[in-house]
C-alpha positions as CSV (number, residue, x, y, z in Angstrom):
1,X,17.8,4.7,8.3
2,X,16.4,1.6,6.9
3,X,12.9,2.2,5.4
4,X,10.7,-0.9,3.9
5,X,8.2,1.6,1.3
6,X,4.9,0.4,0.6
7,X,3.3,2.1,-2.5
8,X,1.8,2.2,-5.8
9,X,4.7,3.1,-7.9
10,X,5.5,1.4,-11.0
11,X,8.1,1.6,-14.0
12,X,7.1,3.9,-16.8
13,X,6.7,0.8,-19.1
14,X,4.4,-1.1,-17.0
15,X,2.3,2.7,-16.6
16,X,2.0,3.4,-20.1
17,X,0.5,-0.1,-20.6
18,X,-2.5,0.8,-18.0
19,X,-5.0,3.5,-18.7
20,X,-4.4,6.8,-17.3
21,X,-6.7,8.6,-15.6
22,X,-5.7,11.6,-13.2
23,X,-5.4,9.8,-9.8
24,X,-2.9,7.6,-11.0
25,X,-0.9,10.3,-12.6
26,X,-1.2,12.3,-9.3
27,X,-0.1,9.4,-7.0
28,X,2.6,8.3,-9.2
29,X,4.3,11.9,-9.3
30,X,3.6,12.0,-6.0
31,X,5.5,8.8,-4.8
32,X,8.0,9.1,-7.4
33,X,9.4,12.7,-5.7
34,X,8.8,11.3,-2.1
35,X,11.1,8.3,-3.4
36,X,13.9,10.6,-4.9
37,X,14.1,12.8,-1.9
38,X,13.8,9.3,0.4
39,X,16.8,7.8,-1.5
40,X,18.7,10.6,-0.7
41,X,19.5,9.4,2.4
42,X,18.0,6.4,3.6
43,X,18.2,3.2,2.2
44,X,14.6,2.0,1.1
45,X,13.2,-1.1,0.0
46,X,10.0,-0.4,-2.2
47,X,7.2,-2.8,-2.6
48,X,4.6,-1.9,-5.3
49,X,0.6,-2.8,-4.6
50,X,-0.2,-3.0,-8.1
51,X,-4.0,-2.9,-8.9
52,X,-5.5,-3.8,-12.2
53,X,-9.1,-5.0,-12.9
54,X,-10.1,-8.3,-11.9
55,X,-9.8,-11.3,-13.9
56,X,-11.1,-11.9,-17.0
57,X,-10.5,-8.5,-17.8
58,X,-6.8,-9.1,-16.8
59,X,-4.7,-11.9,-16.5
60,X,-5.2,-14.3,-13.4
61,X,-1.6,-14.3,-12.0
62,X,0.4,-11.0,-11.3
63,X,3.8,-11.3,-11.7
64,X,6.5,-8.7,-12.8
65,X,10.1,-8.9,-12.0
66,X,11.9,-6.1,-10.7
67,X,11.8,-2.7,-12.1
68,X,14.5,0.6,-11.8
69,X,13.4,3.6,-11.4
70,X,15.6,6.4,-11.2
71,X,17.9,6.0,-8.1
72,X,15.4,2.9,-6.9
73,X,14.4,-0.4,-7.1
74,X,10.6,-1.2,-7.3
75,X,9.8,-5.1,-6.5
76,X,5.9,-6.1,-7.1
77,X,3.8,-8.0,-5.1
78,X,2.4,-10.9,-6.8
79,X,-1.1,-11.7,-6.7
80,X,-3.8,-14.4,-7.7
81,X,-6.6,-11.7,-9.8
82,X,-9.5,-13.4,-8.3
83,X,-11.1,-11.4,-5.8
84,X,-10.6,-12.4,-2.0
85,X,-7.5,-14.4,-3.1
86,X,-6.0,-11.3,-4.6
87,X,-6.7,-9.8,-1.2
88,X,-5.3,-13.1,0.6
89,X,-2.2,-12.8,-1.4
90,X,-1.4,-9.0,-0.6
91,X,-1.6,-10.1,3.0
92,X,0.5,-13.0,3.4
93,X,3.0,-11.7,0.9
94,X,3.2,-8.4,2.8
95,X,3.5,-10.3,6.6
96,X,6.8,-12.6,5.1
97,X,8.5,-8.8,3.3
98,X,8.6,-7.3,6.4
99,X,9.5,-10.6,8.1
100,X,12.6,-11.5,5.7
101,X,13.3,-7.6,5.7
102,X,13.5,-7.3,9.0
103,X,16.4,-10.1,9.6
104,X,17.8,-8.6,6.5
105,X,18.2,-5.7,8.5
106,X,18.6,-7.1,12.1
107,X,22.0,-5.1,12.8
108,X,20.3,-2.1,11.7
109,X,19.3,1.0,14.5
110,X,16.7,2.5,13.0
111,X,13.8,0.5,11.0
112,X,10.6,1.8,9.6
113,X,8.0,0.7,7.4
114,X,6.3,3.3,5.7
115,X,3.0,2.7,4.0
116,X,1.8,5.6,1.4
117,X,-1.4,3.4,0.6
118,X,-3.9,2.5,2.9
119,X,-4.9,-0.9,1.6
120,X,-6.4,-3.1,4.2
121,X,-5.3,-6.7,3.5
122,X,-1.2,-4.9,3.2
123,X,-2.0,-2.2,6.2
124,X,-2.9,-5.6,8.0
125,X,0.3,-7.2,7.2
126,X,1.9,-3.5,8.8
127,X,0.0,-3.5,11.4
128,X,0.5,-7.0,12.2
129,X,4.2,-7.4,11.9
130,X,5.2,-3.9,12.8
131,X,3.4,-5.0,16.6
132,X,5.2,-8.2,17.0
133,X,8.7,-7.6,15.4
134,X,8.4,-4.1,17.4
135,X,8.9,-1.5,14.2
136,X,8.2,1.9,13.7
137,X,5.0,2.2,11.0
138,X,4.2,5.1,9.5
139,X,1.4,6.0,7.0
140,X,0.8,8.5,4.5
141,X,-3.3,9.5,4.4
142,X,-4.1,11.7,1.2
143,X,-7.8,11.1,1.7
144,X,-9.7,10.1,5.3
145,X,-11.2,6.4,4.1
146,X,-14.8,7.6,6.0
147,X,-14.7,10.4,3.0
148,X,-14.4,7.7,0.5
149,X,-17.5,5.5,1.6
150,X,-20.7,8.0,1.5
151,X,-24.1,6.2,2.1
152,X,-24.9,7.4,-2.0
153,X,-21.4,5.0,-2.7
154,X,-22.5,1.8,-0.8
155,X,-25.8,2.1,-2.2
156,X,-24.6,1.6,-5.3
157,X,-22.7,-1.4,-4.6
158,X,-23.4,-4.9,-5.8
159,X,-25.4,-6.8,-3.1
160,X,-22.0,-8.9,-2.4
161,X,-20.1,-5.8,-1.3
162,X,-22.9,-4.5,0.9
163,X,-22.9,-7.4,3.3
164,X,-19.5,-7.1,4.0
165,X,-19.3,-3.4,4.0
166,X,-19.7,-2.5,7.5
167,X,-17.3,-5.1,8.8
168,X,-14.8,-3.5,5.7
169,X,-15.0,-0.4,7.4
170,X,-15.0,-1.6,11.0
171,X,-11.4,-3.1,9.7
172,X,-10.4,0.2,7.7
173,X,-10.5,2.5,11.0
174,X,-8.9,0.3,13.2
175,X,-6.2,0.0,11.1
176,X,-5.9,3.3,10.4
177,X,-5.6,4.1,14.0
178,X,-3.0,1.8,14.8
179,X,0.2,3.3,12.9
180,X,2.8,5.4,15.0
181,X,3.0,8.2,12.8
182,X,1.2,9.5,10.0
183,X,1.2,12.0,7.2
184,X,-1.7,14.2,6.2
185,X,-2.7,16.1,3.3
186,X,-4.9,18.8,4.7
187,X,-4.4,20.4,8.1
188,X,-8.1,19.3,9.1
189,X,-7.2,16.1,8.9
190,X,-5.5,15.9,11.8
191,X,-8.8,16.6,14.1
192,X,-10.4,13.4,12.9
C-alpha cells in the first residue's frame, strides 16, 4: 500500500531548536511510533506541516531540505511566514504533492492519503484532490475542532480573527466531514 502521510513530524535537530512544550512532545511521539509501525509495511511518503511563529519573530521563508528519521524520510512544506500567504502556500503546495504523488504512483492498487493534522488550508488540498483524482483520505482526530473554539477563546481573539471566525469554522466542519475514514482518540468521539 502506497500511503502519502501528512503530519507534524520533524528531525530531532530541527525539534531541539523549537521550544518544547508538552503538545509537541506528545504529537511528535505520537507520529513518530505511528510512522515506525507504518513503514513496516507500506511504503509512505511523509510531508511535514511545520508551524513556527509568524514573521518577525521567525524568518519569512520556510525552507528545509529533507530530513531522515529512523526508517523514513520527512520532506517539509515550504511556506511564505506571513499570515494568509503562509496559509496560501500550505494549500497550493499540498494540491501539486498529492498531484505529482499520485502519477508517481499511477501503477499502484492501493493509494491513500492520510492526514494526522487537521489543518484547514492542507485538509483543503486532501479534500480537494483526494475528490477529483478519486483517493482514499483518511484522518487522524485527536481533539473534535468544535472543543478547540469555546465562545471564552474567540473572545479573546484580536478583532481580525473574529470577523473571519465563523466562516473558519463553517470551513473546519465541512472538512472534517468529508474524509473516508477517520481515526479517533476517545470512543465518544465517534457520536459527534
Amino acid at each position: 500500500m502506497n500511503i502519502l502521510y501528512f503530519g507534524r513530524m520533524c528531525d530531532f535537530e530541527l525539534y531541539d531548536k523549537t521550544k518544547k512544550n508538552p503538545y509537541d512532545v506528545a504529537q511528535l511521539s505520537y507520529e513518530q511510533s505511528f510512522i515506525e509501525e507504518a513503514c513496516k509495511k507500506n511504503n509512505i511518503e511523509i510531508l511535514s506541516i511545520y508551524q513556527i511563529r509568524n514573521f518577525p519573530k521567525e524568518k519569512i521563508f520556510f525552507r528545509r531540505k529533507k530530513a531522515n528519521m529512523q526508517n523514513a524520510k520527512i520532506k517539509y512544506i515550504p511556506f511564505i511566514n506571513i499570515p494568509f500567504f503562509k496559509e496560501i502556500c500550505f494549500f497550493i503546495y499540498t494540491c501539486f504533492a498529492i498531484l505529482f504523488w499520485n502519477i508517481k504512483n499511477r501503477n499502484e492498487k492501493e493509494r491513500i492519503i492520510y492526514a494526522n493534522i487537521h489543518y484547514p488550508p492542507v485538509s483543503l488540498g486532501i479534500v480537494l484532490m483526494g475528490k477529483i483524482l478519486k483517493l482514499k483520505k483518511i484522518i487522524t482526530f485527536t481533539d473534535l475542532p468544535l472543543f478547540t473554539y469555546s465562545r471564552e477563546r474567540i473572545k479573546k481573539m484580536p478583532v481580525y480573527k473574529r470577523c473571519v471566525i465563523r466562516p473558519y469554522l463553517n470551513l473546519v466542519n465541512f472538512l472534517q466531514h468529508s474524509y473516508d475514514f477517520y481515526v479517533l482518540f476517545s470512543e465518544p468521539m465517534k457520536e459527534i
